[in-house]
N, C-alpha and C positions, 0 to 999 in steps of 0.2 A: 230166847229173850235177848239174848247177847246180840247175836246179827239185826234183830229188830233194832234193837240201840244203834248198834252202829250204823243202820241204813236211815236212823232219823238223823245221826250226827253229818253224815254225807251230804243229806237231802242238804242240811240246813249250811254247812260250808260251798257246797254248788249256789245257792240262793244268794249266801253272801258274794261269792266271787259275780255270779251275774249281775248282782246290785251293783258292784261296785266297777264291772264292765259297763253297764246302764248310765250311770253316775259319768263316770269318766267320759263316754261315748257324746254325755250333754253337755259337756265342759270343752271338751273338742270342738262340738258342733257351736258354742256361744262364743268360744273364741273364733273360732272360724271367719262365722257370721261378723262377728263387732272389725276383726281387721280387713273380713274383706269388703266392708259398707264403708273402710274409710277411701279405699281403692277405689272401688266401683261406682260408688254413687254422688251422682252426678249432682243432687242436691247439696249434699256435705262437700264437696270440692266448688263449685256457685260460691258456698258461704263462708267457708274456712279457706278454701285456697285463694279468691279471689275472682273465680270464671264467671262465664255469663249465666246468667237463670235458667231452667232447663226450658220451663215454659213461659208463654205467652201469653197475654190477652188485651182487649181491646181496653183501651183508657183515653177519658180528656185528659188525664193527672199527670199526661210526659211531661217533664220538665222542662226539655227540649221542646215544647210545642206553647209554656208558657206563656202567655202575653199580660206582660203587669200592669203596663197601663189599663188594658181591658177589666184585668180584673179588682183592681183596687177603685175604680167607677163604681161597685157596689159593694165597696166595704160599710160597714155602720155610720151614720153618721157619728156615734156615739165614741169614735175613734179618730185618733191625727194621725196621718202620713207625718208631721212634725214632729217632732221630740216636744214633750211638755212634762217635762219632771216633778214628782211632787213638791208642795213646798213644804216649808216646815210648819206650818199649822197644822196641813195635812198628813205626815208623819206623826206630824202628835197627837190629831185623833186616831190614827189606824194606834200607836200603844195603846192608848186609852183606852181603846175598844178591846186589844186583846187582854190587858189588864181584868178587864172586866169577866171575859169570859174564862181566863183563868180561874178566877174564882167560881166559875162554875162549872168547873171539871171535876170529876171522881179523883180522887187523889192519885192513881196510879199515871195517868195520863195529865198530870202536874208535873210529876218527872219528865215526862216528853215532853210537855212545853217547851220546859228549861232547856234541856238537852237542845232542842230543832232550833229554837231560837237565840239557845246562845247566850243564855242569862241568869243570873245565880238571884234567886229569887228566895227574899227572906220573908217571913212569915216567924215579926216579932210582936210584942206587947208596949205596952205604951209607955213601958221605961226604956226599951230597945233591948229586953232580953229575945232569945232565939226561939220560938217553938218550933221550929222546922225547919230545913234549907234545899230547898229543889234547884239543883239535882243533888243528889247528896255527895260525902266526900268522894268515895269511891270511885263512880264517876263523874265527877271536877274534883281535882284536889286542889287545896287553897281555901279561902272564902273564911265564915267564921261557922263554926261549928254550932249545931242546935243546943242550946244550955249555954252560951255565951253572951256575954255582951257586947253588942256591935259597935264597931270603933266609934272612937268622937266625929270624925266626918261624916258615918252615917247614920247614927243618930242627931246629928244636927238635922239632919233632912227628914228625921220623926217627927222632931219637934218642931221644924220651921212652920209659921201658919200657910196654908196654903191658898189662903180665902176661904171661901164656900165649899168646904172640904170634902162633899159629897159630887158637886158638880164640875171642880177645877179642883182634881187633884193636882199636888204639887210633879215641875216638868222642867228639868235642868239639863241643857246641852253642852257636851262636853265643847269647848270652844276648838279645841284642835280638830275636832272633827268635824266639823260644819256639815252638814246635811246628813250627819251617822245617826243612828237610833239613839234615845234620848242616855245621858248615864245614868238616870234614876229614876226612877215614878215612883211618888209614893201614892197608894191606892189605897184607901180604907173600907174595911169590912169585912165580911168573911172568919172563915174556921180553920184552923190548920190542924192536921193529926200529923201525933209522933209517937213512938212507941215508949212505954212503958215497961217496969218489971212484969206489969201483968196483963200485956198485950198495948194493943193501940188505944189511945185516948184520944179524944175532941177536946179542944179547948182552943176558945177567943182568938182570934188574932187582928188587935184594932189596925194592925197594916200590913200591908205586902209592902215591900221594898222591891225591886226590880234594878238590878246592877247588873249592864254587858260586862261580858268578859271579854277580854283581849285574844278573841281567838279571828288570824286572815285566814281569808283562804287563799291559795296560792293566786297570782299575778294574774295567769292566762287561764283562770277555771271558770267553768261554766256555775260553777256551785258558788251562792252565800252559805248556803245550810245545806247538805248532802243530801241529797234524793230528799228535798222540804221543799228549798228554797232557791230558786235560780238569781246569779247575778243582774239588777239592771242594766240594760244596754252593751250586753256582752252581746260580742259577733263570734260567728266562726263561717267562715268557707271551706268548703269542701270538708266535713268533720267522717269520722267513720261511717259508712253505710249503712243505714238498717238491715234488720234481715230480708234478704232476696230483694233487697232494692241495688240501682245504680251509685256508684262514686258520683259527687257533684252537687252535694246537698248544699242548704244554706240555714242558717240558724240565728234568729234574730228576738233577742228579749229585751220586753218594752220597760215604759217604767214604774211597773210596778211588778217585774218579775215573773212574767209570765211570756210566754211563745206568740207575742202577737204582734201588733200596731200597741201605740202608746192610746193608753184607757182615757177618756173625758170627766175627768168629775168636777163637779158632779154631773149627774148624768144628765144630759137633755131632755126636754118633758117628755117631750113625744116621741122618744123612741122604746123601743122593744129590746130589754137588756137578756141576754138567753146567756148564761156561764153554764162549759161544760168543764165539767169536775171528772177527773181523772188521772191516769197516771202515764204510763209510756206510749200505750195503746191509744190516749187521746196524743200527746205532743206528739205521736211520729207524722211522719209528713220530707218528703224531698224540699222542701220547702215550707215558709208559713202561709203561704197561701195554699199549699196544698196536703194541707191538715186536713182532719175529719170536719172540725170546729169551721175552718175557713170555706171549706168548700159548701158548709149549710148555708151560712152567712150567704153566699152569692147567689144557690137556689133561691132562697127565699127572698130575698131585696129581688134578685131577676123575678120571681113571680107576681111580687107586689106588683113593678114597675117601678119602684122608688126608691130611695136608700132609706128606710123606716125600720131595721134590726140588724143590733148589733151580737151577736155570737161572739164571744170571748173562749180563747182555749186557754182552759185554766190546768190543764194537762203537766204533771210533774214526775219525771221519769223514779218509779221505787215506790208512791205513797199507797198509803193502804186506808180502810176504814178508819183504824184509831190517829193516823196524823192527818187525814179529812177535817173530823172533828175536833183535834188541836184548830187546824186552820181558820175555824167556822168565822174566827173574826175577821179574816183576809177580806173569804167570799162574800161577806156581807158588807163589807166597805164598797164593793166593785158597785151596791144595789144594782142585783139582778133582778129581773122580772121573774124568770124561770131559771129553772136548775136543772142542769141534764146529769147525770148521773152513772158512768161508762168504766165498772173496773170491775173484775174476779181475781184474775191470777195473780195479781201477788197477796191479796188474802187467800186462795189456795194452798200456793205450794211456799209462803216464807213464813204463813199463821197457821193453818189448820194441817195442814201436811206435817210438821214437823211435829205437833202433837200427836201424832198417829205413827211416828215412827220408832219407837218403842216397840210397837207388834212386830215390829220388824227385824229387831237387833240379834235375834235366835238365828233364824235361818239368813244370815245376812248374805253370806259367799254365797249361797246355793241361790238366793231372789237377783242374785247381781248377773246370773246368766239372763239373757232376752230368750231365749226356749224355756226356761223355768216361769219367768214372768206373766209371761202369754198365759199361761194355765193358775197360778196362783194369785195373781194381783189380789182378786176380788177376796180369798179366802183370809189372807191375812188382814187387811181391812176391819176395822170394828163394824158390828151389826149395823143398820142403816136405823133404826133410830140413834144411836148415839151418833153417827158422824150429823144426821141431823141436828142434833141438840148441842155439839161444837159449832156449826157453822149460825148455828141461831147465837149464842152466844159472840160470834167475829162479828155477827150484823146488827146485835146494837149497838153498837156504834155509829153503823151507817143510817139507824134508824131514827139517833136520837139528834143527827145532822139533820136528817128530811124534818122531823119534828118541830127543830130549830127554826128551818123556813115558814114551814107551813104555818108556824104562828106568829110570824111577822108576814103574811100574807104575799109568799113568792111561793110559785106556782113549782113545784118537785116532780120529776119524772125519772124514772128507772128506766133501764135499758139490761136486755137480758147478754150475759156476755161469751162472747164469739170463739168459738175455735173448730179447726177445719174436722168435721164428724170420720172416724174411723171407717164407718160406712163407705166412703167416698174413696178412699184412697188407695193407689198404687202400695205393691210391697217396697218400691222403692222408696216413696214418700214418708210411707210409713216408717220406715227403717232410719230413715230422716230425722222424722219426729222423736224418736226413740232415742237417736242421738243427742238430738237438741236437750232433752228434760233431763238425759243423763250426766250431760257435759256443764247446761248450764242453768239447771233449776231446781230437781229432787236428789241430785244423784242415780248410783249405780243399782238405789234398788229399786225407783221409781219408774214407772211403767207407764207411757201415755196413754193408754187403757184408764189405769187409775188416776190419772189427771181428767180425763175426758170424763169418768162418770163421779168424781167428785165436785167438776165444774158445774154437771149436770145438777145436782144436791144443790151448788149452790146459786146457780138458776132459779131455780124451786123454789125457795128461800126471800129471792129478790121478788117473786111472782107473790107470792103469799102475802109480804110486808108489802108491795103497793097495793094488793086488795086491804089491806087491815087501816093503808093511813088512806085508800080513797085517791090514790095517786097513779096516774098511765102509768105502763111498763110497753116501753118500745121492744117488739119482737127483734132483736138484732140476731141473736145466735139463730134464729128459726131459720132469718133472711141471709146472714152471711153464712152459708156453712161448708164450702166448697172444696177442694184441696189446695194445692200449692200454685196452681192459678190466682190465688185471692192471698194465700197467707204467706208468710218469709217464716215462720217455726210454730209453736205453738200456741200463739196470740196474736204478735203482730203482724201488722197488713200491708202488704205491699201495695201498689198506686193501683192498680182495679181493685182491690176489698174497698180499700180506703174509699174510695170515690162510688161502692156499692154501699156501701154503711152510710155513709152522708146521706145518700139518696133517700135509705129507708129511714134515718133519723129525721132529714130534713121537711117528706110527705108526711108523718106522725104528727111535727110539732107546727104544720100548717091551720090545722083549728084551734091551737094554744094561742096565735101571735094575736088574734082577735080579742083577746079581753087587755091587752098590752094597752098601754097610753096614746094617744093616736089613733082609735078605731080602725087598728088592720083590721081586716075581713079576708080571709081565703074560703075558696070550700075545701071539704072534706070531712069523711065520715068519723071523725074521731078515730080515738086509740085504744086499740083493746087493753085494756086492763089485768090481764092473763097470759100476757105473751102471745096470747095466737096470731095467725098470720090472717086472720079472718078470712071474708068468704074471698 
């Protein structure tokens, strides 16, 4: 009995010492692997050290081969090679408008309002007591606290009449600021919630007040509002690189904040207003003319034979589904015709990812080897109905933007979104990729495996909600899926992707430009609806 014991205690200390030879052996080997891919691989030395791209492929999008005069011949009419700034009527419709749709936010994305735009937005009663203050102290400190009374200067703007107080609410420019955003609006209607001892309550709010806050951003920033809002008429030459593109870019925002030509409003009759909504993956571009947004714009005016569509990149490096939907009153000042619709990954890996990374906090050191990765991504993962039931939850948002359009009768399309399929690729590309998501999007536990089949899920997602609102879905991730020929990391696109995604975005929305103003006519067989790449 005794030797039997002792031969299980043996057994079971050999087992342990070989586990923990096992263990160690994969610690060796991920370290190995992670320092010698920053040596060896030629992709990660391209993009962090500064070298040439490893690979090649054919493109109209050189920079060097640009011809601007050629290509701004088919810009929209619906745009000026001129500068034409807004004016201040025009500023004070665009608050007015976002006034408006503030009020028709869910409360929690009240707070983003405030926050993106920069404005301490009260929600009082019609003595000028406080039911609410977006954003709250915490984040803004200062301002007047909810249960307070607002000073005498802004309560005089409660009570000042503002006329016809439903159609001309009251609109006060700060004189020092000439052409700044207004310093007040007062807006009437609406509910505001605030908490109580016994949870959150509803209660009246016969006005929102709307007061900027004194925040610049720096002198030379590309940012009015960070990853929201781009400055007007800011330039940059030669700014950092995209991924796997050349030094030598150019960078030019219009005036109204966006990566383009300066916009015409209102818009001319006859033309065909196309706004793509997006985020880094729409702005990137060695140039604005050689955006995704620019380069449809010139297909399709070149296919007409006319300048009769304008294509706007309304592309904002960072935005996601919920500041989409803050924005709704921007896009719809622009009056698009049609809405393109081009983002996943930062609702991925900065929304849905992070919610899932809990499952992960256990085996943390042991998921941060890439030899462990490879074998457990998928286990640690929630079941696929619930990642399903998170990402449906990140898409209303996006759902109740399309919503938005489609019942002021502008025509919504989806695009299913891009990144280069595991399938395809080299172990060195791959190895790439793995650095990319670790260094600059999930961290060390995340695995481009489980980025790839999350994006997948939320693909799916996008396919589903334009069958349900009756809206195309551009096959993009079907058409662009290639390796590092097409991509600079895990999303964005170097000048061949770029210039292969316009192409399939631009053929797609050739049967759309026909109900536009101006009776374009192309042919084409329409847009599958399901993502497929048809026959």
């Amino acid at each position: 009995m005794k030797h039997a014991a002792a031969r299980f205690l043996f057994g079971v200390i050999v087992a342990v010492l070989w586990t923990g030879v096992l263990v160690l052996g994969v610690v060796f080997w991920g370290r190995w692997e992670f320092e010698s891919s920053l040596v060896n691989n030629r992709f990660i030395q391209a993009r962090y050290g500064g070298g040439d791209w490893p690979l090649t492929a054919d493109t109209q999008l050189d920079p060097a081969k640009l011809d601007i005069a050629e290509r701004e011949k088919w810009i929209g009419p619906g745009k000026s090679l001129q500068p034409v700034p807004l004016t201040a009527e025009q500023q004070r419709d665009r608050w007015l408008a976002r006034t408006s749709h503030f009020a028709s936010l869910p409360e929690p994305l009240r707070y983003t309002f405030a926050r993106m735009y920069r404005v301490d937005v009260y929600a009082a009663d019609d003595r000028g007591r406080v039911i609410n203050r977006y954003p709250d102290e915490l984040a803004a400190p200062g301002g007047v606290p909810a249960g307070e009374i607002l000073p005498e200067a802004l309560t005089a703007l409660l009570e000042a009449d503002p006329g016809v107080a439903d159609e001309n609410p009251l609109w006060v420019m700060d004189p020092a600021r000439t052409g700044s955003p207004p310093w007040a609006i007062r807006f009437q209607q609406g509910q505001a919630v605030h908490e109580t001892a016994f949870g959150n309550a509803s209660e009246p709010a016969t006005r929102f007040l709307f007061v900027p806050r004194n925040v610049d951003s720096p002198e030379h920033s590309l940012w009015d509002s960070e990853y929201f809002a781009m400055r007007p008429y800011y330039l940059e030459d030669d700014p950092p690189p995209g991924p796997g593109q050349p030094r030598g870019a150019f960078i030019s925002i219009n005036n109204v904040g966006l990566r383009d030509y300066d916009v015409v409003l209102p818009k001319p009759s006859d033309v065909c207003r196309v706004l793509c909504v997006g985020a880094s993956t729409t702005y990137e571009g060695m140039h604005n003319l050689l955006t995704y947004p620019s380069v449809v714009e010139y297909l399709l005016n070149r296919k007409i034979g006319t300048r009769r569509v304008d294509v706007i990149n309304a592309g904002v490096s960072g935005m996601n589904s919920a500041k989409h939907r803050v924005k709704m009153a921007d896009y719809l000042f622009l009056q698009p015709d049609i809405v393109v619709f081009y983002l996943g990954a930062n609702d991925v890996m900065h929304v849905i990812y992070p919610t899932m990374k809990i499952w992960l906090d256990g085996p943390r050191q042991l998921l941060s080897l890439r030899p462990v990765k490879r074998v457990l991504w998928r286990i640690v993962l929630p079941d696929e109905p619930e990642i399903d039931s998170r990402i449906r939850n990140i898409q209303e948002d996006l759902k109740a933007v399309a919503e938005g359009f489609l019942a002021r009768g502008v025509q919504v399309v989806f695009c299913t979104f891009a990144a280069p399929d595991p399938d395809l690729l080299t172990a060195e590309e791959r190895s790439y990729l793995e650095y990319c998501i670790e260094r600059e999007w999930g961290g060390d536990q995340c695995s481009y495996a489980a980025y790839y089949y999350l994006l997948s899920r939320y693909n799916l997602g996008l396919r589903q909600m334009s069958d349900n609102l009756g809206a195309p879905c551009i096959p993009v991730a079907e058409s662009v899926n290639g390796g590092l020929k097409w991509f600079g990391d895990i999303c964005h696109m170097r000048n061949p992707g770029i210039e292969k995604k316009a192409r399939v975005i631009a053929e797609a929305l050739e049967p759309l430009v026909g109900t536009c103003p101006g009776g374009v006519t192309l042919s084409g067989a329409g847009i599958p609806r399901n993502g497929s790449t048809g026959n």
